[in-house]
C-alpha positions as CSV (number, residue, x, y, z in Angstrom):
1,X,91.1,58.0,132.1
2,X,87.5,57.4,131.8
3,X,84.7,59.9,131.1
4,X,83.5,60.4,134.5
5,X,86.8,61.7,136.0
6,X,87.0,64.1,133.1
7,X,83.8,65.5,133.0
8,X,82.5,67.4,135.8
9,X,79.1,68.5,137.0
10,X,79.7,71.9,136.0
11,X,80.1,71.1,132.4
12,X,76.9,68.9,132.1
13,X,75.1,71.6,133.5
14,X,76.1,74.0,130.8
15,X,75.6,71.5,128.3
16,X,72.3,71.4,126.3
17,X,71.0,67.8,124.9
18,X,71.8,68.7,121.5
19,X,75.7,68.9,122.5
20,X,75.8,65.8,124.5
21,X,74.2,63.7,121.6
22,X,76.5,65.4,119.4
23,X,79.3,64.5,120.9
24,X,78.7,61.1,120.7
25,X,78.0,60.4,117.5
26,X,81.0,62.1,116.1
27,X,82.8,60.3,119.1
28,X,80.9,57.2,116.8
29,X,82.2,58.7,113.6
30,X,85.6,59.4,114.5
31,X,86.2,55.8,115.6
32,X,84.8,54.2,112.7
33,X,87.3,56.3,110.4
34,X,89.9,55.8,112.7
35,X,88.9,51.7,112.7
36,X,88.5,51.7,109.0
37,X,91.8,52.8,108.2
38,X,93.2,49.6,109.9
39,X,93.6,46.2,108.4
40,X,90.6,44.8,110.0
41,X,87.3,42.8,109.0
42,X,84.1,45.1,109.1
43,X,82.5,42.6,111.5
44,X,85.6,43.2,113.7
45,X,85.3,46.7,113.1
46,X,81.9,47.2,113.9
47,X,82.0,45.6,117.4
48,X,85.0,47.2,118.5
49,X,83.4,51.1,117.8
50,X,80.3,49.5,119.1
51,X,81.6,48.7,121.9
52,X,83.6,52.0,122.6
53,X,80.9,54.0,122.2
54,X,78.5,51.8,124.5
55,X,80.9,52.5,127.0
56,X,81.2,56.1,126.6
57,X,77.3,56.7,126.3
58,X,76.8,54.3,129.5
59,X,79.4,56.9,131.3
60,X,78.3,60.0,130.5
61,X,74.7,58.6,130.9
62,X,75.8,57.7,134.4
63,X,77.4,61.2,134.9
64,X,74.0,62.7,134.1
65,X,71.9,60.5,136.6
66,X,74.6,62.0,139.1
67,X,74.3,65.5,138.9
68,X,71.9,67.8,140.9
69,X,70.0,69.0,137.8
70,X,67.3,67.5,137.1
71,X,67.0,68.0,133.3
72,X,70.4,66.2,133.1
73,X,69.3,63.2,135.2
74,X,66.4,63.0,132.6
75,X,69.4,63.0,129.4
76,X,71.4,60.4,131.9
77,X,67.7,58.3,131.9
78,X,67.3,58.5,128.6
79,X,71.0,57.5,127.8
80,X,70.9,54.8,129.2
81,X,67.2,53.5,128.2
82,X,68.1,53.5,124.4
């Protein structure tokens, strides 16, 4: 299930900046524990969080653009500049 059936408008709305980026760097965190506790090179594991997490940002980025609120299409913009 991906982020953008999950989250709705209604929750972007009521969610400041400071959440959103929050959420993805421990999203960022939580995978790289998770990764490091696997049997894995550090190259391997780097690209595979890197990854996830590109795809997570470049959802809820796209979810932002989406809504009607205008302060959240600017997060989704900004998102999905970096």
């Amino acid at each position: 299930m991906c982020v953008q059936e999950k989250l709705s408008h209604e929750d972007l709305r009521l969610s400041p900046k400071k959440d959103i980026n929050y959420f993805t760097t421990n999203i960022e965190t939580l995978l790289d524990s998770l990764y490091g506790l696997q049997m894995i090179s550090a190259d391997e594991k780097r690209d595979k969080v890197h990854r996830i997490c590109e795809c997570i940002e470049l959802e809820i980025g796209l979810k932002c653009l989406k809504t009607p609120v205008l302060e959240k299409k600017l997060i989704g913009h900004q998102i999905l500049t970096q």
